[in-house]
Short mmCIF file of the C-alpha atoms (twelve columns), coordinates in Angstrom:
data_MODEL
# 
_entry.id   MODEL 
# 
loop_
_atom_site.group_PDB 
_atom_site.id 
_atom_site.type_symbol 
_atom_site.label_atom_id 
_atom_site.label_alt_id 
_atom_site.label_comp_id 
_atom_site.label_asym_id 
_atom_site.label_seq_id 
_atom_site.Cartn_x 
_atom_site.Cartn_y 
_atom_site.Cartn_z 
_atom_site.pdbx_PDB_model_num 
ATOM 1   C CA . UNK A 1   -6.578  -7.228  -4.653  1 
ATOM 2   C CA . UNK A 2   -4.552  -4.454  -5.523  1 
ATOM 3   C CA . UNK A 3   -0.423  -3.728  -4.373  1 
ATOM 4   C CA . UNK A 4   0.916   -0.617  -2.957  1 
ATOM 5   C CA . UNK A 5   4.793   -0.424  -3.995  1 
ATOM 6   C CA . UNK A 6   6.504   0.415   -0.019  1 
ATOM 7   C CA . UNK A 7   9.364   3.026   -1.927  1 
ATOM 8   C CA . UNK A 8   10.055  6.409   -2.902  1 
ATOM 9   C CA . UNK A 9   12.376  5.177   -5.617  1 
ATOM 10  C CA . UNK A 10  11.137  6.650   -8.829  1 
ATOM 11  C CA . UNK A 11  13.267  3.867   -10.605 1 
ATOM 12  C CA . UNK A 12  11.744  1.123   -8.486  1 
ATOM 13  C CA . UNK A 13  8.460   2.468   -8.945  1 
ATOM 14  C CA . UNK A 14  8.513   2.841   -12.626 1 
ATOM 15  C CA . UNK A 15  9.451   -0.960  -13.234 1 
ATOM 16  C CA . UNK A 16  6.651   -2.166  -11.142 1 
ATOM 17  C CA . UNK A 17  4.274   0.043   -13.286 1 
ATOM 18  C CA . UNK A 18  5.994   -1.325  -16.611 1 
ATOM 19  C CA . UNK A 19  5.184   -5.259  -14.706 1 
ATOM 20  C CA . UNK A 20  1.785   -3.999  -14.567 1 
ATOM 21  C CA . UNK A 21  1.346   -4.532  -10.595 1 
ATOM 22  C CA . UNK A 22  1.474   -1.587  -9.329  1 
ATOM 23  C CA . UNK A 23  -1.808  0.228   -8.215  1 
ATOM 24  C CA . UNK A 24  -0.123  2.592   -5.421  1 
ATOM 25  C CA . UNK A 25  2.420   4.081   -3.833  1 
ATOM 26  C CA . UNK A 26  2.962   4.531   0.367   1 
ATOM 27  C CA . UNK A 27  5.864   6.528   1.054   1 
ATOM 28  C CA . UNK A 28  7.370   8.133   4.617   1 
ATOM 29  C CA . UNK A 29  9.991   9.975   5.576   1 
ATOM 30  C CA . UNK A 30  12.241  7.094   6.722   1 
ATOM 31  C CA . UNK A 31  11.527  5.413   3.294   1 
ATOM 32  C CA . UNK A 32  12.044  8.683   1.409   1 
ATOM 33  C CA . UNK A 33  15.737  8.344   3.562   1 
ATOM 34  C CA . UNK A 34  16.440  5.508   2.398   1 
ATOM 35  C CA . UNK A 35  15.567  5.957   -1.240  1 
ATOM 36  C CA . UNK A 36  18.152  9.023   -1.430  1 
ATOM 37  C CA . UNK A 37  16.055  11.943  -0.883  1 
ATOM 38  C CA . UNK A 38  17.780  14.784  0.453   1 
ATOM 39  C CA . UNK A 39  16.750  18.562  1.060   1 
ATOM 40  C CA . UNK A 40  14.355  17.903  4.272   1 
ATOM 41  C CA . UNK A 41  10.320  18.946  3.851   1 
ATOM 42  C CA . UNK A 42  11.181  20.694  0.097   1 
ATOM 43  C CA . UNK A 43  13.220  17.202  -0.939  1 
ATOM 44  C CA . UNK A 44  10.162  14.994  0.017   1 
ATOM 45  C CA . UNK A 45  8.004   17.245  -1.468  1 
ATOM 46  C CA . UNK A 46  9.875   17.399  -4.509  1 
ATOM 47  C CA . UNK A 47  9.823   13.524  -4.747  1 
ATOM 48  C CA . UNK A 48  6.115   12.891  -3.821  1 
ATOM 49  C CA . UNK A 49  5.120   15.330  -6.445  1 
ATOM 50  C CA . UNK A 50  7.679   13.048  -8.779  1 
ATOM 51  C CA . UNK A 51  5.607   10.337  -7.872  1 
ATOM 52  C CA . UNK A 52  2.064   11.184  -7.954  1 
ATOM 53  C CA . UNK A 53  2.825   12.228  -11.701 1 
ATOM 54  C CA . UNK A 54  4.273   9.371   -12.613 1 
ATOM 55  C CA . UNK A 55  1.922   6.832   -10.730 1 
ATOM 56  C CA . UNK A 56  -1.758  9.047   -11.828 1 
ATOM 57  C CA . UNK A 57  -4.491  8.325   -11.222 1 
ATOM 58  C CA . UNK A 58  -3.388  5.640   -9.128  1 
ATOM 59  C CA . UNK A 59  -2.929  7.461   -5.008  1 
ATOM 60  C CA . UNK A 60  0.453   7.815   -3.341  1 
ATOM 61  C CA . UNK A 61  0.337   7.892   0.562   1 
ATOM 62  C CA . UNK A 62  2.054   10.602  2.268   1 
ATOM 63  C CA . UNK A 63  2.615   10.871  6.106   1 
ATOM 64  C CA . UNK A 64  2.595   13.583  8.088   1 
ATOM 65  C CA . UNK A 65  4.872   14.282  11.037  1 
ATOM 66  C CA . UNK A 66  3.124   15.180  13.792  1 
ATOM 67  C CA . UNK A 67  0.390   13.783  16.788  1 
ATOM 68  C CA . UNK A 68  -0.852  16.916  17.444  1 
ATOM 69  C CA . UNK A 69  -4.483  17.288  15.793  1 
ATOM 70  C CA . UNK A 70  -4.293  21.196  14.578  1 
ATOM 71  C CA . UNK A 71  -0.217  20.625  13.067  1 
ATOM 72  C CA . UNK A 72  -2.125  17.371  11.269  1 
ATOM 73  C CA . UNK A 73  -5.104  19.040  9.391   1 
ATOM 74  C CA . UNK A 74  -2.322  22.130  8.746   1 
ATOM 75  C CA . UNK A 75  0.317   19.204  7.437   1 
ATOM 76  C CA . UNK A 76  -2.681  17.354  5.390   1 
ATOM 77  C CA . UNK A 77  -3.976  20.058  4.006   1 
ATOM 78  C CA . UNK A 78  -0.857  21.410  2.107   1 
ATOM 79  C CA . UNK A 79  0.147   17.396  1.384   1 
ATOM 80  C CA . UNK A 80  -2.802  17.327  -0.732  1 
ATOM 81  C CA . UNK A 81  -2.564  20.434  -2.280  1 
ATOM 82  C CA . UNK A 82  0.983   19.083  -3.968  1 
ATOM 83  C CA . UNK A 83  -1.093  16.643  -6.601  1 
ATOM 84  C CA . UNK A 84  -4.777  15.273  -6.805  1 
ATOM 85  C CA . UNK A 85  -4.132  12.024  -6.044  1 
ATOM 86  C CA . UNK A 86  -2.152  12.150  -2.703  1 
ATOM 87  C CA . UNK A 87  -3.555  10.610  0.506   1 
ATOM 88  C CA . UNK A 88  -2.285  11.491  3.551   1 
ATOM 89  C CA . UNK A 89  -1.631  8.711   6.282   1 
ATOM 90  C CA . UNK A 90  -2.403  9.752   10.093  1 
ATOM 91  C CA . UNK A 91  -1.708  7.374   12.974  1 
ATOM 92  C CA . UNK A 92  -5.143  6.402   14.512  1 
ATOM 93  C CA . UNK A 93  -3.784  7.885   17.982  1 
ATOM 94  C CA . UNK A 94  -0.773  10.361  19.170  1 
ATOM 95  C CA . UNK A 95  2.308   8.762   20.972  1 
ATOM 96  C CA . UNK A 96  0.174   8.701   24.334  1 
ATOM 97  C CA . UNK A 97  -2.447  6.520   23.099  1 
ATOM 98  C CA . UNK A 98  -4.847  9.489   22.560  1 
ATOM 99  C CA . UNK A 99  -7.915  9.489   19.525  1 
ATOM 100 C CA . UNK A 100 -6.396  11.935  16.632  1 
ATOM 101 C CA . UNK A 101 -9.871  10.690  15.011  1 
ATOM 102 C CA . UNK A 102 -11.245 14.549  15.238  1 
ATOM 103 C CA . UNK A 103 -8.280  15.167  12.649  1 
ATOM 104 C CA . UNK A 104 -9.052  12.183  10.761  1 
ATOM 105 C CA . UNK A 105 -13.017 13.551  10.936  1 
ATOM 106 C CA . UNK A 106 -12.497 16.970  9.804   1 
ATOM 107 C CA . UNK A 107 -10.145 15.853  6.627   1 
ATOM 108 C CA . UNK A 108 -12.282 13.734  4.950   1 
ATOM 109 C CA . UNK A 109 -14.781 15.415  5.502   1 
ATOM 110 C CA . UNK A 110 -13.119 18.636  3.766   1 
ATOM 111 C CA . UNK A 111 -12.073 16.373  0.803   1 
ATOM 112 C CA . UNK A 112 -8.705  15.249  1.671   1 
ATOM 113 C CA . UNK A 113 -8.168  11.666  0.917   1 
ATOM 114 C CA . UNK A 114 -6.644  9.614   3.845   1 
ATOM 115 C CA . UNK A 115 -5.140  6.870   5.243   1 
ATOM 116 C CA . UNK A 116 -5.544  5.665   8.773   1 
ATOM 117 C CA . UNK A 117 -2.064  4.092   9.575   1 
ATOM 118 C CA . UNK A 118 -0.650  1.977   12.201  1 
ATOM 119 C CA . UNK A 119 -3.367  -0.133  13.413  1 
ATOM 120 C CA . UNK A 120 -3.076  -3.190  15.388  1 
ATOM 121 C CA . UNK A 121 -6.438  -4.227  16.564  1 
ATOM 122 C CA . UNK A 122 -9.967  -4.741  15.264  1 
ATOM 123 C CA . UNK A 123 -11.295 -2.151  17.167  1 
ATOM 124 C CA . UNK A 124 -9.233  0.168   16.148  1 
ATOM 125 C CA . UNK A 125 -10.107 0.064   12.459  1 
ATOM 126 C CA . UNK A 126 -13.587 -0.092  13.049  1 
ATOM 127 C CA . UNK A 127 -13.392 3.306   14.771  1 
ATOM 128 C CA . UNK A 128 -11.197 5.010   11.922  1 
ATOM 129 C CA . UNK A 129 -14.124 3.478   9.648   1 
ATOM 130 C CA . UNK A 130 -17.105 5.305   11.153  1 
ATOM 131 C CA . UNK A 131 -14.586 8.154   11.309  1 
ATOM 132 C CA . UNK A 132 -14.334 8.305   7.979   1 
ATOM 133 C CA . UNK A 133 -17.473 6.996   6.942   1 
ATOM 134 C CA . UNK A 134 -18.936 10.021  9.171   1 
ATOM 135 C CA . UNK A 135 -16.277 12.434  6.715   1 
ATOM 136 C CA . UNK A 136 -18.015 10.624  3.605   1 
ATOM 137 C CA . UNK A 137 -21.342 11.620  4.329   1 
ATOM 138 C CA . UNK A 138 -20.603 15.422  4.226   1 
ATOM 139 C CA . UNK A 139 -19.459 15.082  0.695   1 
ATOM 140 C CA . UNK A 140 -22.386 12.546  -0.840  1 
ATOM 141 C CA . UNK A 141 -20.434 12.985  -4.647  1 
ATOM 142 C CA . UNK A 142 -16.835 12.265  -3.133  1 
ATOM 143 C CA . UNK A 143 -15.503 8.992   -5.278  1 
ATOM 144 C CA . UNK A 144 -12.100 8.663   -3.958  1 
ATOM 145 C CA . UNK A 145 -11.690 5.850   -1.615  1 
ATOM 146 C CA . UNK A 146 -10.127 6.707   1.773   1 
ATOM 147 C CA . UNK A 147 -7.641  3.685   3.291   1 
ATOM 148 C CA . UNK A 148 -7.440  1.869   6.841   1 
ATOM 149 C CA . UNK A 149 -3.697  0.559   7.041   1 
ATOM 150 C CA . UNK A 150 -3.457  -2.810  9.465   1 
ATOM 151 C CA . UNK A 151 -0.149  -3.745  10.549  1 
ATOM 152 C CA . UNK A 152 -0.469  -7.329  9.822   1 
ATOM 153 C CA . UNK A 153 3.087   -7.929  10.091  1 
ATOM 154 C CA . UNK A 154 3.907   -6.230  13.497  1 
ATOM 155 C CA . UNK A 155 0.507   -7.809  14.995  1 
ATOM 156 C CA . UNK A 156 1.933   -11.168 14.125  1 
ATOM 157 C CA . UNK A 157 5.209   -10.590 16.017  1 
ATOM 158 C CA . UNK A 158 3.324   -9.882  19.135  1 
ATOM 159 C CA . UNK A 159 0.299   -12.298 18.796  1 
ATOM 160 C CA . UNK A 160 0.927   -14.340 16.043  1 
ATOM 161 C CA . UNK A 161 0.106   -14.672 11.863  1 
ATOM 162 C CA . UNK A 162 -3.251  -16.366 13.216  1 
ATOM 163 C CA . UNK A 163 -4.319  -13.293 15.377  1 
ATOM 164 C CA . UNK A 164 -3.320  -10.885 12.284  1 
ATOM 165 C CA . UNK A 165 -5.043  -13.325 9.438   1 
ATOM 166 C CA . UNK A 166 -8.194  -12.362 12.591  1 
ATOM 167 C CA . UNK A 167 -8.027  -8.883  12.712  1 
ATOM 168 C CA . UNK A 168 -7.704  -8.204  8.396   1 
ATOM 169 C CA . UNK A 169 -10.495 -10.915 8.261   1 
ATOM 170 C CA . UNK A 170 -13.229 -9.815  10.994  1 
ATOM 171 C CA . UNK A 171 -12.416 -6.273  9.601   1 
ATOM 172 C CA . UNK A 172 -13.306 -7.122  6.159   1 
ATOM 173 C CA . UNK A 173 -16.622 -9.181  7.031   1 
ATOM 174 C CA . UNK A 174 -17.637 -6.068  9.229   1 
ATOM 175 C CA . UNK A 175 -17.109 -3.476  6.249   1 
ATOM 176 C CA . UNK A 176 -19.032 -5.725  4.109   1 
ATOM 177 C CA . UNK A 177 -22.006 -6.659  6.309   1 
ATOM 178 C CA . UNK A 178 -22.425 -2.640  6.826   1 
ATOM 179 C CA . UNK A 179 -21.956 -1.545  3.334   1 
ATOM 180 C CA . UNK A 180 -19.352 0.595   4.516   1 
ATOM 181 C CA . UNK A 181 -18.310 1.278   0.552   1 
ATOM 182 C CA . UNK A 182 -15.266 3.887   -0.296  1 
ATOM 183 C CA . UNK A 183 -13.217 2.207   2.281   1 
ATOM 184 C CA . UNK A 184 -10.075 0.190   1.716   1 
ATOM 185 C CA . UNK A 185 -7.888  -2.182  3.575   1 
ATOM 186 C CA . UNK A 186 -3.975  -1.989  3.532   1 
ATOM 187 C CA . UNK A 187 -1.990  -4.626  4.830   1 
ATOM 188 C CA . UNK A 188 0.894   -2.770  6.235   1 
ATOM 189 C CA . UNK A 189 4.599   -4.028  7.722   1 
ATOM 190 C CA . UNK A 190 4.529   -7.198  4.704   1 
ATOM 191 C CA . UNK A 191 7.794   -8.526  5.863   1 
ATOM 192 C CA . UNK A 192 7.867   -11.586 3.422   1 
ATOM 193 C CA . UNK A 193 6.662   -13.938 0.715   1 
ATOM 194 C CA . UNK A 194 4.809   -16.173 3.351   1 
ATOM 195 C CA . UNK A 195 3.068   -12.520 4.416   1 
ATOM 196 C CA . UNK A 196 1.850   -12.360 0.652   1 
ATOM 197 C CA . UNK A 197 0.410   -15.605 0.700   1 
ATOM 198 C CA . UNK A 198 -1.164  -15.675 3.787   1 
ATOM 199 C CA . UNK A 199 -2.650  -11.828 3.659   1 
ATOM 200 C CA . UNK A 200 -3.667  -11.866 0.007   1 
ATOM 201 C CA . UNK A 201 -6.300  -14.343 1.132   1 
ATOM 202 C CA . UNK A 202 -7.305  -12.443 3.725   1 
ATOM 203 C CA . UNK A 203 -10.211 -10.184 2.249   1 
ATOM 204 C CA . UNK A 204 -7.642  -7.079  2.203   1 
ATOM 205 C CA . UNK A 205 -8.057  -4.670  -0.781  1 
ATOM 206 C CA . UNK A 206 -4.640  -3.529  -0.696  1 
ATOM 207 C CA . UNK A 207 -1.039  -5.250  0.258   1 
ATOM 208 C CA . UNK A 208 1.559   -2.559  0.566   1 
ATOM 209 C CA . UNK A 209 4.719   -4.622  -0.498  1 
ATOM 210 C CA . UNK A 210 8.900   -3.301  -0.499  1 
ATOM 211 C CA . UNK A 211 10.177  -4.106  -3.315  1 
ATOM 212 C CA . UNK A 212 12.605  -6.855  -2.237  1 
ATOM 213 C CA . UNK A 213 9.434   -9.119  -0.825  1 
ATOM 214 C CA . UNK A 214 8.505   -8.654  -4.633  1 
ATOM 215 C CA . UNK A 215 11.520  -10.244 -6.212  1 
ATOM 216 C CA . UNK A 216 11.240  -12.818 -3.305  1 
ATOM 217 C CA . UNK A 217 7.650   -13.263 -4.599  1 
ATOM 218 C CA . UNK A 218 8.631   -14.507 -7.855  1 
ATOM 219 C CA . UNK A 219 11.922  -16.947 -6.415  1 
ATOM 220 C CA . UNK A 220 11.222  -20.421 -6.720  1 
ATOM 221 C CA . UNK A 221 14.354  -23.128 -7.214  1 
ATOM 222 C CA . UNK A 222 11.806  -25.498 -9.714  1 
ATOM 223 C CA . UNK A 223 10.537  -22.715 -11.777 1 
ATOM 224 C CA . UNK A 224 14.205  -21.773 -12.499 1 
ATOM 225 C CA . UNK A 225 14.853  -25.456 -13.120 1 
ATOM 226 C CA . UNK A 226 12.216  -25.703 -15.447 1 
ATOM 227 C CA . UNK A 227 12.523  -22.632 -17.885 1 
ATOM 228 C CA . UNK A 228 16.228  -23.720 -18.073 1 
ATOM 229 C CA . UNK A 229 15.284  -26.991 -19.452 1 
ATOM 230 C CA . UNK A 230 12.152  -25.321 -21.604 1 
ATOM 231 C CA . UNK A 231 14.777  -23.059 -23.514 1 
ATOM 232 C CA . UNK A 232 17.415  -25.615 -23.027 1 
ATOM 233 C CA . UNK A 233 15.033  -28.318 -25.118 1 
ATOM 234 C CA . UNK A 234 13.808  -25.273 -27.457 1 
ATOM 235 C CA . UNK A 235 17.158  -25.006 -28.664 1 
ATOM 236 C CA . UNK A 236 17.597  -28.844 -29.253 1 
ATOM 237 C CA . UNK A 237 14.033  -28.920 -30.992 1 
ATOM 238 C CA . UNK A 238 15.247  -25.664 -33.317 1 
ATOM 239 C CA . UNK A 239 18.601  -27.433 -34.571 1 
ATOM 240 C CA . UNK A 240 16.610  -30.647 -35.221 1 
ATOM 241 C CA . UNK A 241 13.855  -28.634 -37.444 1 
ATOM 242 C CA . UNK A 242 17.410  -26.986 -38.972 1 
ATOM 243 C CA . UNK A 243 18.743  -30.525 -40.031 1 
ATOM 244 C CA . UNK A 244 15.187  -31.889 -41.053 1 
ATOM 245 C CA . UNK A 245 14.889  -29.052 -43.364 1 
ATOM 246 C CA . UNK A 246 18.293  -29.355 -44.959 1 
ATOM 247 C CA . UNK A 247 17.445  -33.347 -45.638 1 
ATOM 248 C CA . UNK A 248 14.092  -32.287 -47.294 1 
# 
């Protein structure tokens, strides 16, 4: 299972590669905000060029800002022309509900690397799968994996962490049992340590984590008790050898 870091801050992002977790980046506008990027469009290029560099090979997901299927592909297309390893993220539908899959179509299938975002149900990822699947196929030598982003976290405020643990589940069983290769899961909207527990079990490839779920992650009262007491009884044991020693 690999983890997406959910920032755009370059600091942030550049411990998590020095903790040796850190196989991704997913970025938007709203996180770019609140990260400290300034300067509109040119700013969050700026910074997702930034982070592509510093991240590579590993991908950084950026999102485009429209619904509208031609504005997409013309968004996507200049995204990925900022660094190699940028994927874009497009909602599986506009704000009415309606199928942007003919954007998500023609990208991959003119190389762009993408991820499907915002996805709630089952059927929904199955459809941006053949989508993409269909993109593959016109480019037999492509290697870079494309992404399908479930919103575990936001299906499990409507319906429940059961009906989410479902959806990541029955989606991975169904990629598997059709060989559907070069396609990769992303737990979206991880809200909290439980979420990591609960998802990474889930047959997802990918958990996109914020960075405070992280130091949540690694918070535990009796682990603190007990390296306290390790260096606390390392000391003891070090000024015992000291006075052994001197006897000798």
């Amino acid at each position: 299972m690999k983890i997406f870091i959910d920032s755009a801050d370059l600091k942030e992002i550049e411990k998590y590669l020095s903790w040796g977790i850190c196989d991704g980046v997913t970025t938007n506008p709203t996180i770019c905000l609140k990260c400290g990027v300034t300067g509109g469009t040119k700013g969050i290029k700026k910074r997702t060029i930034k982070i592509a560099k510093m991240i590579h090979p590993r991908p950084v997901s950026a999102e485009v800002t429209s619904d509208k299927v031609e504005e997409i592909i013309s968004q996507a297309k200049e995204y990925s022309s900022w660094a190699e390893n940028i994927a874009i993220k497009v909602t599986i539908t506009d704000r009415q509900g309606n199928s942007l899959l003919p954007a998500i179509y023609k990208l991959v299938s003119q190389r762009v690397q993408i991820n499907v975002t915002a996805m709630t149900t089952f059927n929904q990822a199955i459809l941006a799968a053949k989508a993409i699947k269909a993109g593959q196929e016109k480019n037999p030598d492509r290697r870079l994996p494309d992404f399908i982003s479930i919103f575990a976290g936001r299906i499990s405020e409507e319906h429940g962490t059961e009906q989410a643990m479902r959806v990541l589940k029955n989606t991975r069983e169904w990629l598997d049992f059709y060989r559907f290769q070069g396609i990769e899961i992303i737990v979206g909207s991880v809200r909290s340590r439980e979420n990591v527990e609960l998802w990474a079990r889930s047959g997802a490839h990918i958990l996109t984590i914020p960075p405070q779920v992280i130091s949540q992650c690694l918070l535990a009262a009796r682990t603190k008790e007990t390296v306290a007491q390790f260096l606390g009884d390392a000391q003891k044991g070090l000024k015992m050898i000291g006075k052994l020693k001197r006897h000798v």
